[in-house]
Each structure stands twice: as structure tokens, then as C-alpha cells.
C-alpha positions as CSV (number, residue, x, y, z in Angstrom):
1,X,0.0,0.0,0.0
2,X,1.2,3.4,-1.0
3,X,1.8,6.7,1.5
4,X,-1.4,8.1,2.6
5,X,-2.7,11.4,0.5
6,X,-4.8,14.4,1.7
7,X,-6.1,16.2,-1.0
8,X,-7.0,19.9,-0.1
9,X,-9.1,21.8,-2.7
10,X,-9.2,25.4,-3.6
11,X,-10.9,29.0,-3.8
12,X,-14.7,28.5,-5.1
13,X,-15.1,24.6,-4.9
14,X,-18.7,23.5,-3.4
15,X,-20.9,21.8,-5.9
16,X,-17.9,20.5,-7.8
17,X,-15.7,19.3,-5.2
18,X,-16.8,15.7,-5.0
19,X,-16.2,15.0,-8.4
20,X,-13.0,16.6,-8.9
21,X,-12.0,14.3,-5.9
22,X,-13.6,11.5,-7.5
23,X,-11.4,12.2,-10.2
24,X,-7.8,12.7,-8.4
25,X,-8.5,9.3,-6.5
26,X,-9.1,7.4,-9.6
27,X,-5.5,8.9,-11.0
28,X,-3.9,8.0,-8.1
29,X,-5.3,4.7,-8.0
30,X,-4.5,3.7,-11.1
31,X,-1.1,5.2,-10.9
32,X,0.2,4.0,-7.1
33,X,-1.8,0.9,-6.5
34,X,-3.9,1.1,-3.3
35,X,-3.7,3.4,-0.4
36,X,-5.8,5.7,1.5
37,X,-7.2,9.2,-0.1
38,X,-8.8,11.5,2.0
39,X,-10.0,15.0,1.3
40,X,-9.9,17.5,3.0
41,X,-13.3,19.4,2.4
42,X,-12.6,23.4,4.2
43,X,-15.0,25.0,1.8
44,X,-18.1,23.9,3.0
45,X,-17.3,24.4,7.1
46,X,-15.2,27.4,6.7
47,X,-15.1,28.6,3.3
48,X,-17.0,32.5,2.7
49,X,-20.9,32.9,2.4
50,X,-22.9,35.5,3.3
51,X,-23.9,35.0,6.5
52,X,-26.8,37.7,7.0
53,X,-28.6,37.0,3.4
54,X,-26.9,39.2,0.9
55,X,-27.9,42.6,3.7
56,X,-24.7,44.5,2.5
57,X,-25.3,44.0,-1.2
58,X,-27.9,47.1,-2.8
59,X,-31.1,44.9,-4.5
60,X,-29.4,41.8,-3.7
61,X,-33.1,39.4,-3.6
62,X,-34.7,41.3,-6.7
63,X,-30.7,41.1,-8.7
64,X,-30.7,37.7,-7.8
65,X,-32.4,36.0,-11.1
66,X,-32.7,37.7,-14.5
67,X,-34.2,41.2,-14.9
68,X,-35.3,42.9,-18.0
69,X,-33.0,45.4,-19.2
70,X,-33.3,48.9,-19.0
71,X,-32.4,51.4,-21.8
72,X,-29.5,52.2,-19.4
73,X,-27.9,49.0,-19.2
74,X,-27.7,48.3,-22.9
75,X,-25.8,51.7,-23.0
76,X,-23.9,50.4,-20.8
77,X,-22.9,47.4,-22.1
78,X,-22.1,49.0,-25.5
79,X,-19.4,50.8,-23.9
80,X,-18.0,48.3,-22.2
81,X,-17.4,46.7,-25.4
82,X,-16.0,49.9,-27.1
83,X,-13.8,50.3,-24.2
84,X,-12.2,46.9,-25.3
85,X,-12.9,47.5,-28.8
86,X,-13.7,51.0,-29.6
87,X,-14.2,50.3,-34.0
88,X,-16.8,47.5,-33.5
89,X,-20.2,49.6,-34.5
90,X,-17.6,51.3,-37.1
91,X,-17.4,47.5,-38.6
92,X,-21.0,47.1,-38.0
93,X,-21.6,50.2,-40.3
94,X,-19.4,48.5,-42.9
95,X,-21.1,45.5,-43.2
96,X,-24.9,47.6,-43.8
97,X,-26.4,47.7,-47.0
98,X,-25.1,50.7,-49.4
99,X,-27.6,53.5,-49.5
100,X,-30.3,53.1,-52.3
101,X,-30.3,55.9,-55.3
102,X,-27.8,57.7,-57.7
103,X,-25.4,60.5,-56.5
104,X,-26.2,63.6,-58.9
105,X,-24.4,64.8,-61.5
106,X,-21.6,66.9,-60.2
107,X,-21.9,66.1,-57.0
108,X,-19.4,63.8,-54.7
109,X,-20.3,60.9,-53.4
110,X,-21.8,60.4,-50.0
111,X,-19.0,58.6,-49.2
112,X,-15.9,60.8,-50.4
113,X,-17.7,63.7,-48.2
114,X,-17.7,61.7,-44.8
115,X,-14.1,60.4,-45.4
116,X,-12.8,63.8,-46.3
117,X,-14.6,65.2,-43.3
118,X,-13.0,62.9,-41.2
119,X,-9.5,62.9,-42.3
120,X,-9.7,66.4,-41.7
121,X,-11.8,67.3,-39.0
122,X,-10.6,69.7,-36.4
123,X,-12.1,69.9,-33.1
124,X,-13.7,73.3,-32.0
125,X,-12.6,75.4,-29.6
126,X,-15.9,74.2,-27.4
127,X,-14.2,70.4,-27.6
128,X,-10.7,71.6,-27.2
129,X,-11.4,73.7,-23.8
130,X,-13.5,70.7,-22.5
131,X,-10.7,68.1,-23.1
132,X,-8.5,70.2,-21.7
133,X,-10.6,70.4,-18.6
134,X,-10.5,66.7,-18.3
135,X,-6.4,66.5,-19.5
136,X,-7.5,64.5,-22.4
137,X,-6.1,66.3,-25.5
138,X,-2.6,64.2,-25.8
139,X,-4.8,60.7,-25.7
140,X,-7.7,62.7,-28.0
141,X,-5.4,63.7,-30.9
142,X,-4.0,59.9,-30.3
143,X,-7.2,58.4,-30.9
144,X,-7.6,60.9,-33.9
145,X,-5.1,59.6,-35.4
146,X,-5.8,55.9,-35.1
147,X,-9.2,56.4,-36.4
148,X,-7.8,58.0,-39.3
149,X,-5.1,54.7,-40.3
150,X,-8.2,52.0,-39.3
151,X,-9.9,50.7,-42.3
152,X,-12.9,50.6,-40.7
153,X,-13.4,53.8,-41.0
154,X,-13.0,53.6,-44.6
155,X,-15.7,50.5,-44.8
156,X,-18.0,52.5,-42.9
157,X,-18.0,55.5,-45.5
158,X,-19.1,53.3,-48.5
159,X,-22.2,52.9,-46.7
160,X,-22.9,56.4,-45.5
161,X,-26.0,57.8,-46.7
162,X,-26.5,61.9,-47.2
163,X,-25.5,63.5,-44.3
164,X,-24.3,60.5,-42.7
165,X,-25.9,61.8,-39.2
166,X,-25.0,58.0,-37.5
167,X,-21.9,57.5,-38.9
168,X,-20.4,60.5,-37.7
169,X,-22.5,59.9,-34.0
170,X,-20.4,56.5,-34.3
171,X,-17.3,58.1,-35.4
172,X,-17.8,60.6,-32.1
173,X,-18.5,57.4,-30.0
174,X,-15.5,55.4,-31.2
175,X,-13.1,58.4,-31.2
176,X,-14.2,58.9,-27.2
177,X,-14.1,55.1,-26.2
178,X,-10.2,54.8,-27.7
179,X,-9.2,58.2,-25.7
180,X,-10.5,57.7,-22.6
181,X,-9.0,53.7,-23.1
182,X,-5.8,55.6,-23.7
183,X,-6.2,57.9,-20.8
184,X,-6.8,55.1,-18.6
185,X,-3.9,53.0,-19.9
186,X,-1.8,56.3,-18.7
187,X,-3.2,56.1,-15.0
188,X,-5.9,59.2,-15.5
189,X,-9.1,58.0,-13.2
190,X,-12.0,56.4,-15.7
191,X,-14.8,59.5,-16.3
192,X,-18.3,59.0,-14.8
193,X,-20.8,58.5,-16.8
194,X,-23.0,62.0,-16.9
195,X,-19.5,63.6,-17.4
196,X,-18.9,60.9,-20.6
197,X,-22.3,61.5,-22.3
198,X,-21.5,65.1,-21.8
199,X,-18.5,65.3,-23.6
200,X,-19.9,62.6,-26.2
201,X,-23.0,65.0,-27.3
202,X,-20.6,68.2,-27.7
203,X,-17.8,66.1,-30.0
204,X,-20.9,64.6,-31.8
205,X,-22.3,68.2,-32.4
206,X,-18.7,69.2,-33.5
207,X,-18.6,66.3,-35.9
208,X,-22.5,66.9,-36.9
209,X,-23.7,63.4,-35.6
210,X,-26.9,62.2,-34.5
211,X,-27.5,59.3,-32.3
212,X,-30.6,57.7,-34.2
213,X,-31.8,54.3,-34.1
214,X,-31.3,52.9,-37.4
215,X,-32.3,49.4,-38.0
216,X,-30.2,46.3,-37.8
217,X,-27.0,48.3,-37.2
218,X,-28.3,49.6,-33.8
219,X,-30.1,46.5,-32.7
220,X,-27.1,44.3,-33.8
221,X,-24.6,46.0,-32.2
222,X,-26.9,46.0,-28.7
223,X,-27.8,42.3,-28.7
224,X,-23.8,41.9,-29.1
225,X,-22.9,44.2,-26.4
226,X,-24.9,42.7,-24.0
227,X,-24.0,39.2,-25.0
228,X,-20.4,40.6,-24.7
229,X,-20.9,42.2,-21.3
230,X,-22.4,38.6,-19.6
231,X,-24.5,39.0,-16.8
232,X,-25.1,42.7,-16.3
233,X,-23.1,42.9,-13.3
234,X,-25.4,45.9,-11.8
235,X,-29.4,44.3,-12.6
236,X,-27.9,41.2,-12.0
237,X,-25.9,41.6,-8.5
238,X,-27.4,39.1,-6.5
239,X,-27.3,36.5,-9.0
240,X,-23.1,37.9,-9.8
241,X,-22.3,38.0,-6.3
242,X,-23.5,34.5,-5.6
243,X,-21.1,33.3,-8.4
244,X,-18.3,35.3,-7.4
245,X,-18.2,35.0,-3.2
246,X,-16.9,31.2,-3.2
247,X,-13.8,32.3,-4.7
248,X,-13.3,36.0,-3.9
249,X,-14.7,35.7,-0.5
250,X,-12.7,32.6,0.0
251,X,-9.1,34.4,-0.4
252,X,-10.9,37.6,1.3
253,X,-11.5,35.4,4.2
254,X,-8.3,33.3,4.1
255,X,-6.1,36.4,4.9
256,X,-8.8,38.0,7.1
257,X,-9.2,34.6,9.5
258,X,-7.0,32.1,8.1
259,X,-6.7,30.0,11.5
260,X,-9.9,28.7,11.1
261,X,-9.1,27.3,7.7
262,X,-5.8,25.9,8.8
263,X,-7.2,24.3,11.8
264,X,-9.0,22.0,9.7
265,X,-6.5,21.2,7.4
266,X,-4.5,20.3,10.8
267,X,-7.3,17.7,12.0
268,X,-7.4,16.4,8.4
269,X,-4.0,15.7,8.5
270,X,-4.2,14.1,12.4
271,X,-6.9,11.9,11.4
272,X,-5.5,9.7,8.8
273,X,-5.0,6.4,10.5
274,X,-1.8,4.7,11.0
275,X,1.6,6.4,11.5
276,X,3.0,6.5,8.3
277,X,4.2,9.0,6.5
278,X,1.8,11.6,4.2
279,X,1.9,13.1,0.9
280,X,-0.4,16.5,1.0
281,X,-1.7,17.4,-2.3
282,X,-3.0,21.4,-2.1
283,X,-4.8,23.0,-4.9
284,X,-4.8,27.0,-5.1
285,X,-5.7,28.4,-1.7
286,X,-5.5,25.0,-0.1
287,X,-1.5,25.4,-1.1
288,X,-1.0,28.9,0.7
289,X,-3.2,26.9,3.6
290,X,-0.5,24.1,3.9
291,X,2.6,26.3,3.4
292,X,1.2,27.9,6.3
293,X,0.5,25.5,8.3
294,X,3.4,23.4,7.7
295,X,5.5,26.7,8.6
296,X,3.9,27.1,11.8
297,X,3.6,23.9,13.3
298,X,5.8,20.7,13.0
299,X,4.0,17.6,11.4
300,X,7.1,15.3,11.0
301,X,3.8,12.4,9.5
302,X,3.6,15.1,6.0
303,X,6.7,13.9,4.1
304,X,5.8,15.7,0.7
305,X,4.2,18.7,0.0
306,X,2.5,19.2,-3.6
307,X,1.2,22.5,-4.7
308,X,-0.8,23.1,-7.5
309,X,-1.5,26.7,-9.5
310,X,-1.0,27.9,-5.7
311,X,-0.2,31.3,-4.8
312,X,2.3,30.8,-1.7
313,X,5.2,32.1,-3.3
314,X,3.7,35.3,-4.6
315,X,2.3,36.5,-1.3
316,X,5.4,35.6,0.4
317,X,7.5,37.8,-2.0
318,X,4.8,40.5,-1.6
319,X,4.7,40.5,2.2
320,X,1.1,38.7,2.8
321,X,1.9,35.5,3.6
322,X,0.8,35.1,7.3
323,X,3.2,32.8,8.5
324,X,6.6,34.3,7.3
325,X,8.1,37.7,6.4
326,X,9.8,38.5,3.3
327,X,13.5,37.8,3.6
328,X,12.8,34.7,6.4
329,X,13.7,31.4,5.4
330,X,11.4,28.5,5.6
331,X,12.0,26.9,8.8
332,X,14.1,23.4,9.4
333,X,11.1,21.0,10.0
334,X,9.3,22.7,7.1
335,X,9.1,19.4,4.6
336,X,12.1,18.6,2.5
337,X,10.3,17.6,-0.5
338,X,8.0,20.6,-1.9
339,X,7.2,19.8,-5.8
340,X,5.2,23.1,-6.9
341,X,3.2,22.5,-10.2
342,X,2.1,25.5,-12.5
343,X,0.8,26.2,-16.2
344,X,2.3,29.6,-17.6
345,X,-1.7,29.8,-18.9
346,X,-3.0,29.7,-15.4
347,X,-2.2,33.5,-14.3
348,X,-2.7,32.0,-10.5
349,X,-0.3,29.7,-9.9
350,X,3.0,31.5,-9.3
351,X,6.6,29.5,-9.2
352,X,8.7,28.7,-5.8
353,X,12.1,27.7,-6.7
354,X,13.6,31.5,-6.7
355,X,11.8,31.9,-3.9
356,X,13.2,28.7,-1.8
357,X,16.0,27.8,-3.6
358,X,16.6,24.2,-2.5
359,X,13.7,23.7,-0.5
360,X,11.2,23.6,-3.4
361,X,11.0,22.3,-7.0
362,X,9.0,23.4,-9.7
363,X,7.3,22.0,-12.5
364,X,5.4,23.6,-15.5
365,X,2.7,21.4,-17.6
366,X,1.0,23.0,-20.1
367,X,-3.0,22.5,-19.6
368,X,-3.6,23.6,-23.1
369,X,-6.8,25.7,-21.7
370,X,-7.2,29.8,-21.5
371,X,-7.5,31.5,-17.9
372,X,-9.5,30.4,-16.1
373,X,-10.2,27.2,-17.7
374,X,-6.5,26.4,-16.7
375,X,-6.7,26.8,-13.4
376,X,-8.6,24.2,-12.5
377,X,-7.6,21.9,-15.9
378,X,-4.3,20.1,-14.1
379,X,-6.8,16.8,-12.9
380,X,-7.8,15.9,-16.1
381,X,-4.4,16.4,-17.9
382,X,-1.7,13.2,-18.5
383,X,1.5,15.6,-18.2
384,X,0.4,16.9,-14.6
385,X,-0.1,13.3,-13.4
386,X,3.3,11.9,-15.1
387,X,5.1,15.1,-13.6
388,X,3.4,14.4,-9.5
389,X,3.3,10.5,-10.2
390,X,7.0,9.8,-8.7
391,X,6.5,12.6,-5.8
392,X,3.4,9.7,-4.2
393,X,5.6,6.9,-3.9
């Protein structure tokens, strides 16, 4: 029979725990021959929750399920997706249908008037003072200028009818979206809203826009922000926040009453029969957990310590890792052998070899998933369990 394991899971992990232990036992298994598993289950004793019913969070019961959206939050979620992408309704305006009817004689196109009138336009003083108010003219003319190389801009004048009242409304929109993405890039605090609008309507006067609802472009472009945007984090708080406390609230918690968390892990590790020795396996916050623990208290029965996409490292090098300061080495009864698993993928798993040179050994696999798919995608992947396979014997 192999070395005992205790398997301590991560940030977030309720519904999906058993599975995933399910899962890990049957590797193991397969891989060591028999021996006892045990989990250690924190999240459900000691992990967050809100404890008084959602009190603290504004319209937390009526945000709880789906709402229907107001005119304000598809607004909203249109700029949240310029803010990211700031020539999508520009695009959008390229792909509509080229206005009906014959430009006349003599007389340039629709289209070679709105280009010309944007590669040249000028702001007005009006613009110019109230960008300067704001210390937004550097990232303006910035944003001028990259609207004037995109080709999106030269899509969306083969489709601009007379006066091309939207397209220059768009133009406005895009042209605000890239500055104030620039501006916040630089460290300049994000505008409010009212102050946004504002200084959209006076650049769209400038530019002789008009925000008007025209058809399939406008519907399109909402329907995709939304979709973009997810869950409407404001009508949809209640329903958000239950998502998001497990795993927030669980690090929140973790560094606000950690004792509680490693007390358990403690017992866990106490209450494996026998006397032989144990290999700890620590996922994510369950790896800070044991790093902890194992610094504070001598448990000569854990022979190996495994972390996996864990943190430890980062908040020791950062000064907020409870149970040793920056600069202080791990102690003498800390285990010797620490293998510390990470993907490059999975921004939250950090290496510990610079940190504990020849305490600690790290391993990178490559889960092949995006964040934060990779985070939890080590179980199910063949290079993680040839890489911890010879650390269980």
C-alpha cells in the first residue's frame, strides 16, 4: 500500500468538489496501487458565504435572477465593449447595405464627403477647452489619429448615406471610447458616466452626428454588447455576487481569519489512520493553507508537500503571507520535499524555486486551456499526473 494522501481543494469549490476528488482518486489509483485518499473538504465548514442573506449588497433578492434590461444597461454594455474594442459599430456600419439611389451629376459621393470630413476634422474650440478640462487632449489627438489609419473607418463611409448623421455619431463614439481607453492605460481615473455623455453629445455636435436608431446596425450592435458584457453585473448583483463569493470571499477570508481554515486542514492531516508517513496534495488556496500551516507547526507524519496553480510564493515575496516575512527562510522542519506545479496559462499559480532555492522544486505542464479554464484543468491532464506520479511513492 502506497503513502497516505490528503487532497486539499481550492478557492470557489462546493458543488464540484466531490467530483474533482472523484477524479484525483481514480489517477492515483490507477497510478500507485492502493492506499488511502482523503479529502480535506474546508470550503463547505469554513469557506465564505454570506452569513446575513446578501444585507450589504444594494437589491441583492430582486438582482438575484434575471431582470429585464433597461435602456441604461444596454448603453452600458455598448461601452463596455467599445472600451475593449472601440471600431466595433464602425465595422458594424461597414457590413450595412449601401444606401439606395444615384449621386447627382456633379456632385461627390456620400462617401468621399464623410471620409474627407473625417480625415480632416478639427475639433472646436468648445471640444478643445473641454478636453482640456478633463487633461485628455494628448490621448484625443492619439485616438484621432488611429481612427484616421483603421480601415474601418473607410468600410463605414461606402455605406454612409446623405448627411451621414449615424456615422459621424459612431465616429464621435469610437473616437471617445479609444481616448478615454488611452487615458486610462496612462493612469488618469475612468470619467463618470454623466461627465462621458456630456463630452460625447458636444464632440458629436462638432462632428454633426446624430444618435438615431437605425435598424439592424443599432439592434445588432446591442444584442452583441450585452452578450459581450455577460451577466449585467449591476441588474444582475445578486445573482453575480452568488457566483463570485466562493472564490473571492474565500481568499478575502483566508487572509482576514486564516486559523480557522488551517485548523482543519490540521485535523485532516491528524486523522489519517496509522503512522505512516503523508503526501499533502494542495490546490490554489489550499496550497497557501498548507505552506502555512506546515511553517507554523511541525508535522514530521507530511513527508511531501505538492502545490498546485497555488499562490504561496507570490504573497510571500509580496509581504502577505501570514506565517513568514519577506527575507525569512522557511524553517528546518518545514518538509524537505515541496514539488510546486504551474501552467504559464493559469495567471494564478506562481513558481517557488527563486523563492526557496533548494527547498522547493517546480514544475510547469501546459494544460492547453485559457485563464481560467486552466486553473482548475491540471486533474484531467496526462503531463500533470506523469510530472506528481513519482513525488506519491
Amino acid at each position: 500500500m502506497g503513502r497516505p494522501i490528503l487532497v486539499v481543494h481550492g478557492t470557489g469549490v462546493r458543488r464540484d468538489f466531490l467530483p474533482t476528488f472523484e477524479r484525483i482518486s481514480s489517477e492515483i489509483q490507477q497510478r500507485i496501487g492502493s492506499t488511502i485518499i482523503r479529502p480535506c473538504y474546508w470550503g463547505e465548514a469554513e469557506g465564505a458565504r454570506l452569513q446575513m442573506n446578501g444585507a450589504s449588497i444594494p437589491q441583492y433578492t430582486p438582482s438575484g435572477g434575471d431582470v429585464r434590461p433597461s435602456r441604461d444597461d444596454d448603453e452600458l454594455s455598448i461601452w463596455q465593449l467599445l472600451y475593449t474594442d472601440p471600431w466595433y459599430e464602425l465595422r458594424l456600419l461597414g457590413l450595412a447595405e449601401q444606401p439606395r439611389g444615384h449621386t447627382r451629376l456633379g456632385q461627390e459621393p456620400n462617401s468621399q464627403i464623410f471620409i474627407e470630413e473625417m480625415m480632416g476634422y478639427t475639433p472646436d474650440q468648445e471640444v478643445l477647452d473641454r478636453l482640456f478640462e478633463l487633461g485628455l487632449c494628448d490621448y484625443f489627438e492619439q485616438a484621432l489619429t488611429d481612427l484616421r489609419d483603421t480601415p474601418e473607418i473607410q468600410e463605414a463611409a461606402q455605406t454612409a448615406p446623405a448627411g451621414a448623421f449615424e456615422h459621424r455619431h459612431i465616429a464621435a463614439r469610437a473616437l471617445l471610447a479609444r481616448t478615454m481607453t488611452y487615458a486610462e492605460t496612462n493612469g488618469l481615473p475612468p470619467l463618470d458616466g454623466s461627465t462621458r455623455d456630456a463630452l460625447l453629445a458636444t464632440l458629436s455636435t462638432d462632428l454633426h452626428g446624430e444618435a438615431r436608431a437605425f435598424g439592424w446596425v443599432s439592434r445588432i450592435a446591442k444584442r452583441s454588447a450585452v452578450a459581450w458584457a455577460g451577466d449585467h453585473l449591476t441588474r444582475r448583483r445578486g445573482f453575480v455576487t452568488d457566483a463570485v463569493v466562493p472564490a473571492v470571499g474565500d481568499i478575502l477570508l483566508y487572509q482576514a481569519r486564516g486559523a480557522r481554515i488551517r485548523r482543519l486542514v490540521r485535523k485532516s492531516i491528524e486523522h489519517i489512520p496509522g503512522n505512516s508517513s503523508i503526501t499533502v496534495i494542495a490546490h490554489s488556496l489550499g496550497g497557501i493553507a498548507c505552506v502555512d500551516l506546515l511553517v507554523q507547526h511541525q508535522m514530521p507524519r507530511v513527508h511531501t508537500l505538492v502545490t498546485v496553480g497555488s499562490q504561496a510564493s507570490f504573497l510571500y515575496e509580496i509581504g502577505a503571507l501570514s506565517s513568514l516575512r519577506t527575507g525569512d527562510p522557511l524553517p528546518t522542519h518545514f518538509p524537505s520535499r515541496w514539488l510546486n506545479v504551474y501552467d504559464e496559462r493559469d495567471v494564478l499559480s506562481y513558481v517557488v524555486t527563486p523563492i526557496f532555492p533548494r527547498r522547493a522544486y517546480d514544475q510547469r505542464v501546459d494544460n492547453k486551456q485559457p485563464f481560467p479554464q486552466a486553473h482548475s484543468a491540471y486533474w484531467n491532464n496526462v503531463e500533470f499526473w506523469e510530472v506528481v506520479e513519482p513525488w506519491l511513492r
